[in-house]
VEXFI-413987 format. One record per residue (C-alpha): residue number from 0; x, y, z. Coordinates in nm, 3 decimals, m for minus. Example, Ala and Ser with C-alpha at 12.3 -4.5 7.8 and 13.67 -1.06 7.14 Angstrom:
% residues 2
0 1.230 m0.450 0.780 $
1 1.367 m0.106 0.714 $
***
This chain:
% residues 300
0 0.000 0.000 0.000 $
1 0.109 0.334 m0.094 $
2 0.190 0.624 0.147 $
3 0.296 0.966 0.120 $
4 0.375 1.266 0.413 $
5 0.582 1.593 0.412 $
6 0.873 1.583 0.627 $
7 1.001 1.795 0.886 $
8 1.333 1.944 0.985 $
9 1.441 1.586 1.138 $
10 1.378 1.405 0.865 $
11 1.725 1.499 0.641 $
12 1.843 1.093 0.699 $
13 1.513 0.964 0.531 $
14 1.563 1.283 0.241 $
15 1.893 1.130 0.149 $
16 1.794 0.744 0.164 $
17 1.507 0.851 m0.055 $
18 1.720 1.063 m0.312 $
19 1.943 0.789 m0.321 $
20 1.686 0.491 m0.367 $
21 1.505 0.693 m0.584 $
22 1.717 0.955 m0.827 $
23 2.082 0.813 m0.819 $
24 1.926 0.485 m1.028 $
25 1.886 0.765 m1.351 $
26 2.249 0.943 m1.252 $
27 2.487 0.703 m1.192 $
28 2.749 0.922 m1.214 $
29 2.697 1.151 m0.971 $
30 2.837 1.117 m0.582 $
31 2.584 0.954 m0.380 $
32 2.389 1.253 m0.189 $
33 2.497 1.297 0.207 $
34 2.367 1.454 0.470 $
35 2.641 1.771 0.473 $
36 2.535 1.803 0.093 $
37 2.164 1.815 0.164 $
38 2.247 2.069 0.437 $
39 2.439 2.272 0.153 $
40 2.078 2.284 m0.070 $
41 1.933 2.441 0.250 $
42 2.183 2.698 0.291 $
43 2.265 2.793 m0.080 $
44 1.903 2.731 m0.231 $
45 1.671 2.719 0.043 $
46 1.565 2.369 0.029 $
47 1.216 2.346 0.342 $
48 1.193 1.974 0.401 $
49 0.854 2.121 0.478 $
50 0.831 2.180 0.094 $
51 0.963 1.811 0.060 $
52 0.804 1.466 0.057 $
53 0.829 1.090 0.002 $
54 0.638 0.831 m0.100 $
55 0.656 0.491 0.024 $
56 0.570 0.114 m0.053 $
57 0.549 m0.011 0.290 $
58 0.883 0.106 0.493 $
59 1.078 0.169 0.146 $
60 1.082 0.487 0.002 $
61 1.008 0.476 m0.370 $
62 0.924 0.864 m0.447 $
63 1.106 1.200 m0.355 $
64 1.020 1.544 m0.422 $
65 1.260 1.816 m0.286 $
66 1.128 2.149 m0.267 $
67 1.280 2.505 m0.235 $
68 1.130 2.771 m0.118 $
69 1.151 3.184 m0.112 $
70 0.927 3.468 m0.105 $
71 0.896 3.440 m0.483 $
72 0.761 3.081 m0.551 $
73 0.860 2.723 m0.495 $
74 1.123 2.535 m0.661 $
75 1.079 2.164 m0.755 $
76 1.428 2.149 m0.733 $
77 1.431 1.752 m0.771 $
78 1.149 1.508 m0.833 $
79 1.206 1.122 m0.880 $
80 1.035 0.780 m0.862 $
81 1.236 0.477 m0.851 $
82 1.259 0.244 m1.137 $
83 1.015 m0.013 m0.989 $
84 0.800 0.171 m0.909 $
85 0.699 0.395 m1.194 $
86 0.388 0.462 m1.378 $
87 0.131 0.395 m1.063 $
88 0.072 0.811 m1.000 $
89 0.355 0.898 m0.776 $
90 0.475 1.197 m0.931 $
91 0.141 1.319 m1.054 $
92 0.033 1.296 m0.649 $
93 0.352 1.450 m0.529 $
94 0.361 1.719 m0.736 $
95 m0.074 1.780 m0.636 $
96 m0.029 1.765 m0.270 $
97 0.222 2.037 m0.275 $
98 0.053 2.249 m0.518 $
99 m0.249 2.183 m0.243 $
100 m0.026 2.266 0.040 $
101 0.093 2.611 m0.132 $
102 m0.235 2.693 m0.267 $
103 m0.300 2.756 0.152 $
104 0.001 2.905 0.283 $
105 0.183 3.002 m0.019 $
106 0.374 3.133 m0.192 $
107 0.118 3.045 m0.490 $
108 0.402 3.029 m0.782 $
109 0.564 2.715 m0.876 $
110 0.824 2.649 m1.103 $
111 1.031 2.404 m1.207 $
112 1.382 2.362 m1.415 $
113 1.373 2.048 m1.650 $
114 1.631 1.948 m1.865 $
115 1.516 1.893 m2.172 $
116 1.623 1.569 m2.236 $
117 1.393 1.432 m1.960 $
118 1.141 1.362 m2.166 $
119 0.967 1.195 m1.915 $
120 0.967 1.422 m1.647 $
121 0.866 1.721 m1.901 $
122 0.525 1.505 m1.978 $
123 0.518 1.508 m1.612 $
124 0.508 1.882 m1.528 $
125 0.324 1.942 m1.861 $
126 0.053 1.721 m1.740 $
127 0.018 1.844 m1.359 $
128 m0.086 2.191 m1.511 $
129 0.282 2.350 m1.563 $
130 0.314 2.568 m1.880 $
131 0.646 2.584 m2.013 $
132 0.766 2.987 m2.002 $
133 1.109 2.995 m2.123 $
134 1.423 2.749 m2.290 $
135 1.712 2.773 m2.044 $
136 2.012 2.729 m2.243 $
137 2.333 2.628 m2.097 $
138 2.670 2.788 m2.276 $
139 3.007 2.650 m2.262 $
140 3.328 2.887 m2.440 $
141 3.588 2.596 m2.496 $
142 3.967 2.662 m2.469 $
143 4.048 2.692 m2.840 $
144 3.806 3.006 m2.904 $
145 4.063 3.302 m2.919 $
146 3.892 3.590 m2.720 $
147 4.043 3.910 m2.783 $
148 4.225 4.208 m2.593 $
149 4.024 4.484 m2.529 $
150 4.161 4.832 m2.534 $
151 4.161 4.942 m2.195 $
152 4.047 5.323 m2.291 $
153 4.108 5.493 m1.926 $
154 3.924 5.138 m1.764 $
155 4.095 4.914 m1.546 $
156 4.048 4.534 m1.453 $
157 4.032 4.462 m1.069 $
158 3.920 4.172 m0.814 $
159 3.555 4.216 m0.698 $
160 3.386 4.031 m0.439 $
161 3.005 3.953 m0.372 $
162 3.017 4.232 m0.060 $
163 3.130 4.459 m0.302 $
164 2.875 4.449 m0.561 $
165 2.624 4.488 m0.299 $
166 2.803 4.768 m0.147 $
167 2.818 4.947 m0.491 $
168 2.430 4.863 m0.516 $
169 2.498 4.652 m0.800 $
170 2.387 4.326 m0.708 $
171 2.048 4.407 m0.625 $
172 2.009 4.476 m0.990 $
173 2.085 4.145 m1.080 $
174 1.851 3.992 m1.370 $
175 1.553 3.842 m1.183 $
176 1.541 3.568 m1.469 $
177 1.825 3.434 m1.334 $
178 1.794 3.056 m1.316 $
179 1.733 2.933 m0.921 $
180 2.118 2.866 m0.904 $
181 2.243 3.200 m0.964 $
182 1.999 3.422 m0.837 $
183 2.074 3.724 m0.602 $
184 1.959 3.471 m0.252 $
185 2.161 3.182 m0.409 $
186 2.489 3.413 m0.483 $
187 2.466 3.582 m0.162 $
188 2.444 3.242 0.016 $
189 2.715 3.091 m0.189 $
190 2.949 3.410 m0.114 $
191 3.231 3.262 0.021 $
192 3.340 3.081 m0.261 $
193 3.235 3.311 m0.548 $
194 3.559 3.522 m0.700 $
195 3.488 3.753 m0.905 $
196 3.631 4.031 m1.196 $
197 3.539 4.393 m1.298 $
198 3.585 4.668 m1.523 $
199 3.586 4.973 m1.369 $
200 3.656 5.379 m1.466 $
201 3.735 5.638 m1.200 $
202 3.358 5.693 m1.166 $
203 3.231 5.363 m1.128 $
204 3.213 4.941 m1.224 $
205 3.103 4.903 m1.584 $
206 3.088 4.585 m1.584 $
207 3.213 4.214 m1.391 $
208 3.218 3.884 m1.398 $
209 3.155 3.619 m1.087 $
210 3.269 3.295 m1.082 $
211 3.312 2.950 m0.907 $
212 3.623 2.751 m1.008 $
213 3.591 2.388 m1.038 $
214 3.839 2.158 m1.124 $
215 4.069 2.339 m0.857 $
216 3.902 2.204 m0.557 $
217 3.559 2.122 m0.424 $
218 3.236 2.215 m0.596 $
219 3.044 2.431 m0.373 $
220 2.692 2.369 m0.497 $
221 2.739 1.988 m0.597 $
222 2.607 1.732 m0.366 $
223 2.954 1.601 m0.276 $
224 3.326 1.534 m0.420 $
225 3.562 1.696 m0.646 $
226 3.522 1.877 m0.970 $
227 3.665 1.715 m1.277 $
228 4.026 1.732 m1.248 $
229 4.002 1.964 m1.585 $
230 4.014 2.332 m1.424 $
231 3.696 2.504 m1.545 $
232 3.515 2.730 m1.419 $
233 3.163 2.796 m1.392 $
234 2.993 3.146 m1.443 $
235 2.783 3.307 m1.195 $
236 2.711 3.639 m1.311 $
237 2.812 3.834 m1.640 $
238 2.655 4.156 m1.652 $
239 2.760 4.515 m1.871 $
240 2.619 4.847 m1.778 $
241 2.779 5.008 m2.109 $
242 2.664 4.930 m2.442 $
243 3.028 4.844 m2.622 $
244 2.924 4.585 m2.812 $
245 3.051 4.334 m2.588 $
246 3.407 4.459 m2.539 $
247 3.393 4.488 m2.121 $
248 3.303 4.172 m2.133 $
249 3.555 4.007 m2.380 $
250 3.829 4.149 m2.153 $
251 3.677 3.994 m1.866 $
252 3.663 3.682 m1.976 $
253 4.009 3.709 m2.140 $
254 4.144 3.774 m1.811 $
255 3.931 3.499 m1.635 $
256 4.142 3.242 m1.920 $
257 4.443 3.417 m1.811 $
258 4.445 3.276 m1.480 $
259 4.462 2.928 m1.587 $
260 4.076 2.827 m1.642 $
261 4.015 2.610 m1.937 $
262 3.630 2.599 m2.024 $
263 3.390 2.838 m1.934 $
264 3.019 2.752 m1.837 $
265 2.749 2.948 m1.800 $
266 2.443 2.745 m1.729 $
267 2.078 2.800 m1.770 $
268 2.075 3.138 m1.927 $
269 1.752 3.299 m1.900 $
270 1.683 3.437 m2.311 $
271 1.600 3.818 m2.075 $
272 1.872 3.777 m1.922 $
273 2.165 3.805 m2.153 $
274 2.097 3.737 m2.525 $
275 2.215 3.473 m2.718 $
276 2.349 3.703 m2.999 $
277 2.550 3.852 m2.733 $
278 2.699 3.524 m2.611 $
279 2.751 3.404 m2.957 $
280 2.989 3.704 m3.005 $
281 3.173 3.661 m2.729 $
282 3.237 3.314 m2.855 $
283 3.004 3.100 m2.648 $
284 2.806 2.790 m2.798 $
285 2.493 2.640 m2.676 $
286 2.549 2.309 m2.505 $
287 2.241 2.196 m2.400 $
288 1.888 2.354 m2.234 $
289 1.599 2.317 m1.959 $
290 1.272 2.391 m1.979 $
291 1.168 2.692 m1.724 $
292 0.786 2.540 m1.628 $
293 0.567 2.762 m1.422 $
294 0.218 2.685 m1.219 $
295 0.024 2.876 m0.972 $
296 m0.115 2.666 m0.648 $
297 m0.435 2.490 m0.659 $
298 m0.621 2.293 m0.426 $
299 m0.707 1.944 m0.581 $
***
């Protein structure tokens, strides 16, 4: 017989058996999830277990949805059913019950960020009510693209942190179609290891660049282990406040390769939030995509 409950606060132990009965079957690859890496999702993306459930066959967990929540909406930041297990209306009744739950104490949006190649878990969403609103593309600039030297023009290059942005009143203006991962709460709680780059005149930052290296170290945001022992890095933030036709930018990526970083990523780029022309000049190529789905709360 089939069960399902929200958890609480205690229940990070039976979040990790269930993510790892349950999703690591369709990502073998991946580190096994932990309990210090499920306390990293509540710090950096504001995983609730209250916004998190399981389903069960008996004692066994055979369903997991892991929920994140801020003022803005709720994230369905994972959703799985085990192998076994499929096809009987777990998702589907996961995915109700929480849109039940918010539909009462909020906040009423929901979204979700699917990679596209899921196919089944983009029938899911599409199904449950969730209209797809946007193509998150994910961009990689590969070694071998030559970016060029920018003439410097009275500007200088310099370090900038995430306190500084905010200091300058910068960060608040960050694009709010950021993806989940590098919004203005997620940056701000991933602080610490975020380096970052700027342009800047005597009068003020004209543009920067934030960044997490990987490949260097530990991986901040992943569930647990090393990077790749390539040393990439991944973007956070790349943001102009001069129209130059992308030169700002060139130079601050040219430095970023400077310093040793092979690959760049920038992942799940919002289409408002930097434009895919503008990428493509600076020599970035798409590498793959997820589906931004959206749906307001509703009691079943």
């Amino acid at each position: 017989m089939s069960a399902y409950r929200f958890c609480r606060s205690d229940d990070i132990a039976l979040l990790v058996d269930a993510l790892n009965r349950c999703w690591a079957p369709y990502y073998p690859d991946e580190p096994p999830m932990t309990p210090a890496g499920f306390k990293r999702w509540i710090r950096d993306l504001q995983v609730w277990c209250s916004s998190c459930m399981v389903a069960f066959s008996g004692s066994d967990p055979v369903g997991v949805l892991i929920g994140a929540k801020r003022p803005s909406g709720t994230l369905v930041h994972k959703i799985a059913v085990h192998p076994d297990h499929r096809r009987q209306g777990h998702g589907r009744h996961m995915l109700a019950s929480l849109g039940s739950k918010l539909a009462i104490l909020g906040p009423p949006r929901m979204i979700a960020e699917v990679p596209e190649t899921l196919g089944p878990a983009c029938g899911l969403f599409s199904a449950s009510g969730y209209v797809q609103e946007a193509l998150l593309t994910d961009y990689v600039l590969q070694p071998e693209n030559h970016l060029r030297e920018a003439d410097h023009d009275g500007r200088f290059v310099i370090p900038v942190t995430v306190d500084d942005l905010a200091a300058n009143g910068l960060l608040e203006e960050a694009d709010p179609q950021a993806c989940w991962e590098r919004s203005v709460e997620t940056v701000t709680a991933r602080k610490q290891h975020i380096e970052g780059l700027a342009v800047a005149s005597d009068e003020r930052i004209e543009a920067y660049l934030l960044y997490v290296k990987c490949g260097l170290g530990s991986q901040p945001n992943s569930e647990a282990g090393p990077c790749a022992s390539a040393p990439t890095a991944e973007i956070v933030s790349l943001r102009t406040f001069v129209e130059d036709g992308g030169s700002r930018l060139m130079e601050l990526l040219s430095r970023l390769r400077a310093r040793g970083m092979g690959s760049l990523e920038f992942p799940k780029v919002h289409p408002a939030e930097i434009s895919k022309q503008c990428l493509e000049t600076l020599g970035f190529r798409p590498a793959g995509g997820h589906r931004l789905y959206g749906a307001r709360a509703r009691s079943e």
